[in-house]
C-alpha positions in Angstrom: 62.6 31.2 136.0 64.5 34.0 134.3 64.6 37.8 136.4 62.4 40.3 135.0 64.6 43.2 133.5 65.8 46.1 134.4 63.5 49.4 133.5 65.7 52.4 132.7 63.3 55.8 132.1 65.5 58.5 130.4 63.7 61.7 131.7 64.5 64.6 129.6 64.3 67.9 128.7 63.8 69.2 124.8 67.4 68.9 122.8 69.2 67.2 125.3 71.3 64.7 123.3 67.9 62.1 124.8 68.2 60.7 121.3 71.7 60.1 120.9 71.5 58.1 124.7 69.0 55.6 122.9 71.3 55.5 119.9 73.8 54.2 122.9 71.8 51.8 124.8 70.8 50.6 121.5 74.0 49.0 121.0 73.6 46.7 124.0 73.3 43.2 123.5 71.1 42.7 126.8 69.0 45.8 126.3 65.7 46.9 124.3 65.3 50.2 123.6 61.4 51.6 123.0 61.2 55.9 121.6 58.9 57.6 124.1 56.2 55.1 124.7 54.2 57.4 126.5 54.2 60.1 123.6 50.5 59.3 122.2 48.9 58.9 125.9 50.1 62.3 126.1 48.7 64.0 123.0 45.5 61.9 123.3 44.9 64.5 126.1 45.7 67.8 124.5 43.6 68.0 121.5 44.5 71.3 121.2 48.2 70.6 119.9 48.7 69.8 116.4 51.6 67.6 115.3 52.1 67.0 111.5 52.7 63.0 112.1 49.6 62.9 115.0 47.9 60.6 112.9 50.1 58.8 112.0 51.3 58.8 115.5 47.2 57.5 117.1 47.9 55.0 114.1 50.7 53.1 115.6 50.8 53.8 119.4 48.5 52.6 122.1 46.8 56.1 123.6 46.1 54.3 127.0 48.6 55.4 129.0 47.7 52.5 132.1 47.6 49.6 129.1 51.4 51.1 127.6 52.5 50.9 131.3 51.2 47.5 132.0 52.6 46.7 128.7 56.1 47.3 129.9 55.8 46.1 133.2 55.0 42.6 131.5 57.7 42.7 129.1 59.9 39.0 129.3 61.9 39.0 126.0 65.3 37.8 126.9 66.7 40.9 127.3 67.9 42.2 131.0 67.6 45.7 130.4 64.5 48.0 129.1 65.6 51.3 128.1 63.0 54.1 127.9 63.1 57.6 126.0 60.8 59.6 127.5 59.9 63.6 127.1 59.7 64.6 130.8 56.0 66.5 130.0 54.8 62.6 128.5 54.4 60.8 131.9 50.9 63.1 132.1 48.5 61.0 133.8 50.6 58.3 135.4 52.2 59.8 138.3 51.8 56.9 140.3 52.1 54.3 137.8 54.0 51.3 138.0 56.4 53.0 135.7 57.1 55.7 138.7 56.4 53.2 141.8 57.9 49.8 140.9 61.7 48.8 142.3 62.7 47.5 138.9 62.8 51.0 137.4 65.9 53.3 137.7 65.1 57.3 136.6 67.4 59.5 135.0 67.0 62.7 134.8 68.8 64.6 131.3 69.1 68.4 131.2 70.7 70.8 129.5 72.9 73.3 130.8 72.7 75.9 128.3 69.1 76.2 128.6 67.9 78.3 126.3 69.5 76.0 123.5 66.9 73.3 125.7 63.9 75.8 124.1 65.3 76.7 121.1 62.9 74.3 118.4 59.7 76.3 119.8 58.2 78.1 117.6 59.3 75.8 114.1 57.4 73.0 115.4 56.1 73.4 119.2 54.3 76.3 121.2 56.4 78.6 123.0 54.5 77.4 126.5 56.2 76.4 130.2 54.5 72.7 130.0 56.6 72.2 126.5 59.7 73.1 128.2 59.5 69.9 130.5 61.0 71.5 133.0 57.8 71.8 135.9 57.0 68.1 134.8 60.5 67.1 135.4 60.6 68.5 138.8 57.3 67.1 140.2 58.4 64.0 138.9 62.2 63.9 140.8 60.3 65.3 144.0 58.4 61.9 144.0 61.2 59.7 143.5 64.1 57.8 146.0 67.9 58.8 144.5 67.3 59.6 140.8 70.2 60.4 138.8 70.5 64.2 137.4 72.8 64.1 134.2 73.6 67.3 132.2 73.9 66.4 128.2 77.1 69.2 127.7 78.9 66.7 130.1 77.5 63.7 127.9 79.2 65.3 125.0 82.0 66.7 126.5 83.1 63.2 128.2 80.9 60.2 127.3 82.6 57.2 128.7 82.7 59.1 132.1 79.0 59.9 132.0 78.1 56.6 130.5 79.9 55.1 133.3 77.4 57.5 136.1 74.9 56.1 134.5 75.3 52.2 134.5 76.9 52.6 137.8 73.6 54.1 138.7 71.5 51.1 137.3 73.6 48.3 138.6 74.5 47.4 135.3 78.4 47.0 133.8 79.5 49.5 131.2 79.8 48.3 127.2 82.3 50.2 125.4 79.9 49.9 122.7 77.6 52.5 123.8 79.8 54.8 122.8 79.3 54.4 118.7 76.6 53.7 116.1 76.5 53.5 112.7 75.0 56.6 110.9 70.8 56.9 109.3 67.2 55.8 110.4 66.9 53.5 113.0 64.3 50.6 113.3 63.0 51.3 116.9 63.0 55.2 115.8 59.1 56.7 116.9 57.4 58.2 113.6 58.4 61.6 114.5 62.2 61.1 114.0 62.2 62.4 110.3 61.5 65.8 112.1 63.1 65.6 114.9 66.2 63.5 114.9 67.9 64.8 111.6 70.9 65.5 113.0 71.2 63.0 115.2 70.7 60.9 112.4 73.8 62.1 110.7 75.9 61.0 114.0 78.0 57.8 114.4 78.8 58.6 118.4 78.1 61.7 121.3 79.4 64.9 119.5 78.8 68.4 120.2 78.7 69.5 116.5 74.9 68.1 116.0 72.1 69.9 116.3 71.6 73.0 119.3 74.9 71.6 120.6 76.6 73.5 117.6 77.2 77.1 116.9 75.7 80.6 119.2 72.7 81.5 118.0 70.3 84.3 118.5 67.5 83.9 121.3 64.0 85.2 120.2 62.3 87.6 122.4 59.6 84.5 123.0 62.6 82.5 124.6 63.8 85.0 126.9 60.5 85.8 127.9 59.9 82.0 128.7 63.4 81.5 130.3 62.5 83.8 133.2 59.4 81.0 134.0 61.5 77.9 133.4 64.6 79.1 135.3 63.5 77.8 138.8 62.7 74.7 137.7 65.8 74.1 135.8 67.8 75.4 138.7 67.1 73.1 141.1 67.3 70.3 138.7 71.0 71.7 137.7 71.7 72.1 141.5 71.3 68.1 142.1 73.0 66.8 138.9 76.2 65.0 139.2 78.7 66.7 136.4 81.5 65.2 135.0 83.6 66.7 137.0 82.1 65.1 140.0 82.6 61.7 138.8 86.3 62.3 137.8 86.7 63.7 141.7 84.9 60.9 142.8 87.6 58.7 141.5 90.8 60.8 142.5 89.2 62.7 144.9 91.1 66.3 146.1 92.4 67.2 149.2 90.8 70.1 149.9 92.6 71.1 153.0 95.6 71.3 151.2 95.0 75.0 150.6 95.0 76.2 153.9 96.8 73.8 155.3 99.9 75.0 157.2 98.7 78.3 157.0 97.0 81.1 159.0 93.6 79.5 157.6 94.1 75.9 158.1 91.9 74.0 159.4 89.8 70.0 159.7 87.5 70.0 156.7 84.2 69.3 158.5 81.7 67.3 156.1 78.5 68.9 157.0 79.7 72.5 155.6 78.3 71.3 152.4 75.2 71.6 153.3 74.4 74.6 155.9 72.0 77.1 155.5 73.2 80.4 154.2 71.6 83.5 155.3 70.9 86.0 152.5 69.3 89.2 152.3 68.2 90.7 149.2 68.5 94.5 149.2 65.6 94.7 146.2 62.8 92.8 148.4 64.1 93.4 151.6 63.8 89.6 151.9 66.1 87.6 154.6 66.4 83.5 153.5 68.3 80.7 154.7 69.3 78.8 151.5 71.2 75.6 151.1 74.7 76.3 150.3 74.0 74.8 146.9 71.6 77.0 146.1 72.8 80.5 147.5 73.4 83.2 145.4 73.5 86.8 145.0 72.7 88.1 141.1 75.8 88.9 139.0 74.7 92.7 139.0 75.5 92.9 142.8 77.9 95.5 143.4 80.1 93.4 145.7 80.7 91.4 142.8 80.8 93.8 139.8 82.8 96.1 141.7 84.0 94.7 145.0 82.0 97.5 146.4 81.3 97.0 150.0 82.5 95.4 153.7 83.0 92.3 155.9 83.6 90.9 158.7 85.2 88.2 160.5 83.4 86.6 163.2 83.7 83.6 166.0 81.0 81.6 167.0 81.6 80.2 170.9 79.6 78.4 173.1 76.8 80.0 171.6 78.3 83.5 171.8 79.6 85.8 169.2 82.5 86.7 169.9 83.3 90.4 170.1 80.2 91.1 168.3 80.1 95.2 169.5 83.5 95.6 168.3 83.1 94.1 164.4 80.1 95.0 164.4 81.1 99.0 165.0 83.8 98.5 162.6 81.7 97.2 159.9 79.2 100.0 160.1 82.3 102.4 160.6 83.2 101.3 157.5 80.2 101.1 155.3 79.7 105.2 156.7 82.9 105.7 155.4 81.7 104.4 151.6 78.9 106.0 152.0 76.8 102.8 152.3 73.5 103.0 154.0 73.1 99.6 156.1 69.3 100.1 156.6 69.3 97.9 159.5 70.0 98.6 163.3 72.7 96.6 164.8 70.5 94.4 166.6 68.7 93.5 163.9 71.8 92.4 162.1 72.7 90.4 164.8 69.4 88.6 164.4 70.5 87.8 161.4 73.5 86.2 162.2 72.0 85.0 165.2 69.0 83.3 163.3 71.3 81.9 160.9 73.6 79.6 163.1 71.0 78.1 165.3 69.0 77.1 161.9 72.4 75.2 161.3 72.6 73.8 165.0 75.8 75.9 165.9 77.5 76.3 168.9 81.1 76.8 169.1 84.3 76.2 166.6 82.4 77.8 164.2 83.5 81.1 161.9 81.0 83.3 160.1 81.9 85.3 157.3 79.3 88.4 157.4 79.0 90.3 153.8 77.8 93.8 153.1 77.9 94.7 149.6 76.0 98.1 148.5 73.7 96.0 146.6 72.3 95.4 143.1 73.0 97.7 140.4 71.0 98.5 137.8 74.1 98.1 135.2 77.7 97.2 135.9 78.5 101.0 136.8 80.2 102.2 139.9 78.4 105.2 140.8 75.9 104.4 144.1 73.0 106.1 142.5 72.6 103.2 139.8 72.3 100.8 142.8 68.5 99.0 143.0 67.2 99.1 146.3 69.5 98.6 150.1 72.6 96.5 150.4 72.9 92.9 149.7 73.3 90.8 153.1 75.2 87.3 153.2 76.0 85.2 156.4 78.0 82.3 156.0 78.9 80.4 159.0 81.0 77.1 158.7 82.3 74.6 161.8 85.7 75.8 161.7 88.5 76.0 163.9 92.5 76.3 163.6 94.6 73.5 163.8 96.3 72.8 166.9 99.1 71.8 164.5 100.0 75.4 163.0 99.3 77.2 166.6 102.0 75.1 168.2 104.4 74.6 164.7 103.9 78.1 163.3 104.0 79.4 159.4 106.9 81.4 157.3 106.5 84.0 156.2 108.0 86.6 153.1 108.6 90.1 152.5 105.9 91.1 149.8 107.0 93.5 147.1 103.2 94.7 147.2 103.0 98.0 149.5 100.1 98.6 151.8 98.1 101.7 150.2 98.0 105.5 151.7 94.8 105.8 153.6 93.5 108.7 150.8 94.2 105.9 148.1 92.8 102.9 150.3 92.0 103.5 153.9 93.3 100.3 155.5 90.8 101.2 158.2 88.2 99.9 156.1 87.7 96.0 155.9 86.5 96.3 152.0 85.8 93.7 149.9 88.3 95.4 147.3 91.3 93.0 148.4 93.6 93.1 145.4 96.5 94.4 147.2 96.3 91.6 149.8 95.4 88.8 147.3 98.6 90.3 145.1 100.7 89.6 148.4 98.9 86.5 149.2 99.8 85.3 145.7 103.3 86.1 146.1 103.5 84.2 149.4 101.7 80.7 147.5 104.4 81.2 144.9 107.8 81.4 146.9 105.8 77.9 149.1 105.1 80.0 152.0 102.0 80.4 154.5 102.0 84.8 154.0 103.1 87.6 153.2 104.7 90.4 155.2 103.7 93.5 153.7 105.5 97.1 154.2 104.0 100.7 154.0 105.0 103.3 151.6 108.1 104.2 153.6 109.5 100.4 153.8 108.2 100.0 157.5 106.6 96.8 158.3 103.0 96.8 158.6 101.5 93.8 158.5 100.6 90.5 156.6 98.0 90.1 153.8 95.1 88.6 155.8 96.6 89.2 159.5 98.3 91.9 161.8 102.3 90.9 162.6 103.9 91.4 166.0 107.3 90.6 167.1 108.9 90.2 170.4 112.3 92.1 171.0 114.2 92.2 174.7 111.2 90.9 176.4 108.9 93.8 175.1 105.7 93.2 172.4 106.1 95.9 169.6 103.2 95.9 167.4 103.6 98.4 164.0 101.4 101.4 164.0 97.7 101.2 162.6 98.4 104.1 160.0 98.6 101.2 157.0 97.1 98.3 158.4 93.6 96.8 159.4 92.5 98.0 163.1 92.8 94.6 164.2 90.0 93.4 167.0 92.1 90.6 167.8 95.1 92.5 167.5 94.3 94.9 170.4 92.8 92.1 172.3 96.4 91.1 172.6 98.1 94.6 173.2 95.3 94.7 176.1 96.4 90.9 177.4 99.9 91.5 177.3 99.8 94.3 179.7 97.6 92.7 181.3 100.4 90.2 181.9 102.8 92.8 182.4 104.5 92.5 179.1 105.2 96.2 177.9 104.2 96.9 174.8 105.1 99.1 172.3 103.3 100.3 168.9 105.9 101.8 167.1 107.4 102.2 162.9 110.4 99.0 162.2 111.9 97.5 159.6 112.2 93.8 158.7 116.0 94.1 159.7 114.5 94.4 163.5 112.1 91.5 162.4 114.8 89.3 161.6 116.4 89.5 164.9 113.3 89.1 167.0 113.2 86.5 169.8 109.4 85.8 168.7 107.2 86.4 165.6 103.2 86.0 165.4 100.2 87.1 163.7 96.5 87.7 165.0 93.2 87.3 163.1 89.9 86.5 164.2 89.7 83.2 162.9 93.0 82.0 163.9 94.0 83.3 167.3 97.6 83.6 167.8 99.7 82.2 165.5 104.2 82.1 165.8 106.1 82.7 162.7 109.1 80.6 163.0 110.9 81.9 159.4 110.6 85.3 157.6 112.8 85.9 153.9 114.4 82.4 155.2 115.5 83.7 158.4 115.2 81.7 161.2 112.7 83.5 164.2 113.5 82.4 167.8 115.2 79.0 166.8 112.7 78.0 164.7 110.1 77.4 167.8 106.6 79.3 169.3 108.3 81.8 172.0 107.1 82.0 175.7 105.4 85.0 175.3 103.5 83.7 172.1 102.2 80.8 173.9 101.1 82.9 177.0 99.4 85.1 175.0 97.3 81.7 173.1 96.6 80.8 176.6 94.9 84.2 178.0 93.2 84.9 174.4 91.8 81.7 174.9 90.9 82.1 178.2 89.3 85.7 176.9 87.1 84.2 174.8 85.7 81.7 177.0 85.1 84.7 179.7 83.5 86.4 176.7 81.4 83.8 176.2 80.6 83.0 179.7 78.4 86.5 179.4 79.8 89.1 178.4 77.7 90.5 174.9 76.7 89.1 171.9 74.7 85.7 173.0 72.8 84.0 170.9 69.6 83.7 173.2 68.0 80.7 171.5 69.5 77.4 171.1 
């Protein structure tokens, strides 16, 4: 007794390259394709909709939706595969159907991801309305359904073999090199609608993005934009689950995403499950605070952080439940949003809440760094001055399981002499931890091209004064010599060392130097929040204490670390619930 076949539903949105996908799975051998069975069950139950061909269409379609399903269910005509076309709004009705429900059917879900082009044939021959758009029917459907595949038809176009590929993959079924060309004109399995709908996909022998809304800009009706602020959430999430072309080709080579960081001040084991924390986001227009899936956070593109890099950060450690240092970046951060004139209309506590709130929804404890984000908010058009600002500022959290590599802390980086100079503090105060960073990221960039971990960067009068993204200090006749803080970032981890080390009874010394002194240094390291202590073994080539962490480099590791956990063992900023 032969298997039943396969059911594959095509789910899609309006002008998604649908019709082009049955012209594919046409050219199977082992597959039937049927043109949106389900069209006439759905127009049975709006009367109110006119179609030129509805007549025609009650003529030749069965308008019981339960009997088209059972229909389908029962089909047993040799071939191994049942390819559907549907129109996402056409399942109306049947829910719970067989179609939805049995184990035989595989859903895939085509979008578009220039949506508006997904709208653009309302008005020449369907109401401008949120049910035509597909997009809420589409949504209610994938919330029903076990691992449905999310496809977006740009990537169909743009690489059709690799999609194709996603999509048999998906079924269980092998890929036919066929699918990928057809012979131009009307088609025999074609609905009675095609010679309105499908012109030019009638003129195409293969996937192209020359037919149809695929094509040429066009302008967008005040109807559609009025339409596209309703359809947008649905489309979003739909967009935020489909696997893209690029996915698949990463699937197969797959990229090392440590390789960025590693070696460096920021290196660090990729953990797996920081694609999918919560982010904490506050919108300065509501006054709204959310935890959103990473996938899903954003911030709108008139912020001011990201028009104009207008705004603060911090840094910030996550241990055994305590936030490390909180009163001291904290301080700093409103220190510098004062300074910008920025208005954080919260109290410090109630940031912390924030932040707080944010890693135990993610089940956080320790090893974990949280980038906090103040920007001044959203603006009412891409202009700098504060007073075209919407509301308060825009609040992110992001916290991610992160900790430095034992590797780099015991091996050390190398470092260069950047040709970028730190700014005058009445052209940039250094003081303030901004999220203008193009002089760092100029340095930074500088570093990544001459293959090292950082950059050393000078002030205006050639003294060193630290590194793009950490404070430097050096190690000369048994003394710690730190530069001055006139050009650099007032470092909280930084003066946790100066305080260490005389702790220790190592002298120390904040004082103006030149990379000459550098170069003959017995020890070299850096300090940052996120990475500790850190040895430079090379700067401009030159070899720093034979290539090897120094004895004062590793004793300070060893009491920072011990700092931290006496921090955490009570000392301020605890996260009280776990």
């Amino acid at each position: 007794m032969e298997s039943p076949p396969v059911i594959v539903n095509l789910w899609a949105a309006p002008r998604s390259c649908s019709t082009s996908m049955m012209y594919s799975w046409a050219q199977r051998e082992d597959t039937l394709v049927i043109d949106e069975p389900l069209y006439a069950q759905w127009l049975v139950r709006h009367p109110e909709i006119e179609r030129p061909y509805k007549k025609q269409l009650f003529q030749s379609m069965e308008t019981d939706g339960a009997k088209v399903v059972d229909k389908i269910m029962s089909m047993s005509n040799g071939k191994q595969i049942i390819f559907l076309k549907h129109v996402g709004k056409q399942l109306e009705g049947l829910e719970n159907s067989k179609l939805v429900t049995d184990r035989r059917c595989f859903h895939i879900f085509l979008i578009r991801n220039r949506v508006e082009k997904s709208l653009d044939s309302f008005d020449s021959g369907a109401p401008v309305t949120l049910e035509e758009s597909c997009y809420p029917a589409l949504v209610q459907l994938y919330s029903k359904l076990d691992n449905p595949l999310v496809l977006v038809s740009e990537d169909v176009l743009e690489s059709p073999a690799r999609m194709l590929k996603a999509m048999t993959s998906h079924v269980g079924v092998a890929f036919d090199e066929r699918m990928l060309a057809w012979t131009a004109g009307p088609k025999d399995y074609e609905g009675c609608w095609a010679d309105l709908w499908y012109r030019n996909s009638r003129r195409s022998t293969g996937f192209s993005k020359s037919v149809g809304s695929h094509k040429m800009a066009k302008a967008v009706s005040k109807n559609i934009v009025d339409l596209l602020e309703d359809v947008h959430p649905f489309w979003s999430l739909l967009k935020a689950r489909a696997v893209r072309a690029r996915d698949v080709l990463e699937a197969s080579s797959p990229v090392d995403q440590e390789a960025a960081v590693r070696g460096g001040t920021h290196a660090f084991k990729q953990d797996d499950r920081n694609a999918s924390i919560l982010i904490g986001v506050r919108n300065g227009v509501t006054l709204d605070f959310s935890l959103v899936p990473r996938r899903l956070a954003k911030v709108s593109v008139l912020d001011a952080g990201f028009v104009l890099g207008d705004g603060v950060w911090e840094g910030i450690r996550l241990h055994k439940s305590k936030l490390l240092f909180w009163d001291e970046h904290v301080a700093r951060l409103y220190q510098g949003a004062k300074a910008l004139a920025m208005s954080i209309d919260l109290t410090k506590d109630e940031l912390k809440t924030m932040v707080e709130e944010t890693c135990v929804a993610n089940g956080m404890e320790s090893g974990v760094h949280i980038r906090l984000i103040v920007s001044r908010g959203e603006k009412l058009t891409p202009y700098q001055a504060p007073k075209a600002t919407l509301g308060m500022p825009t609040i992110v959290i992001i916290p991610e399981r992160k900790a430095v590599t034992e590797d780099v802390k015991t091996n050390g980086i190398k470092l260069i002499t950047s040709f970028v100079r730190r700014a005058r503090p009445d052209t940039q105060d250094p003081m303030i931890n901004s999220l203008s960073k193009h002089q760092c990221i100029a340095a930074c960039i500088q570093a990544e091209q001459a293959r090292v971990n950082e950059a050393l960067m000078l002030d205006p009068q050639g003294f060193v004064a630290t590194c793009n993204s950490t404070n430097f200090f050096m190690v000369c006749g048994g003394q710690l010599i730190a530069p001055t803080t006139e050009y650099q970032l007032h470092g909280i981890t930084r003066q946790n060392m100066l305080d260490l080390a005389e702790r220790c009874g190592i002298q120390t010394k904040e004082r103006n130097f030149s990379v000459t002194e550098v170069y003959s240094a017995s020890e070299c390291f850096v300090t940052g929040t996120f990475a500790g202590a850190i040895p430079v073994v090379e700067v401009d080539g030159r070899e720093i204490g034979g290539g090897k962490r120094g004895e004062v480099t590793k004793r300070l590791q060893d009491e920072y670390s011990k700092l931290c956990d006496v921090h955490a063992g009570g000392q301020g900023g605890g996260v009280v619930e776990k």
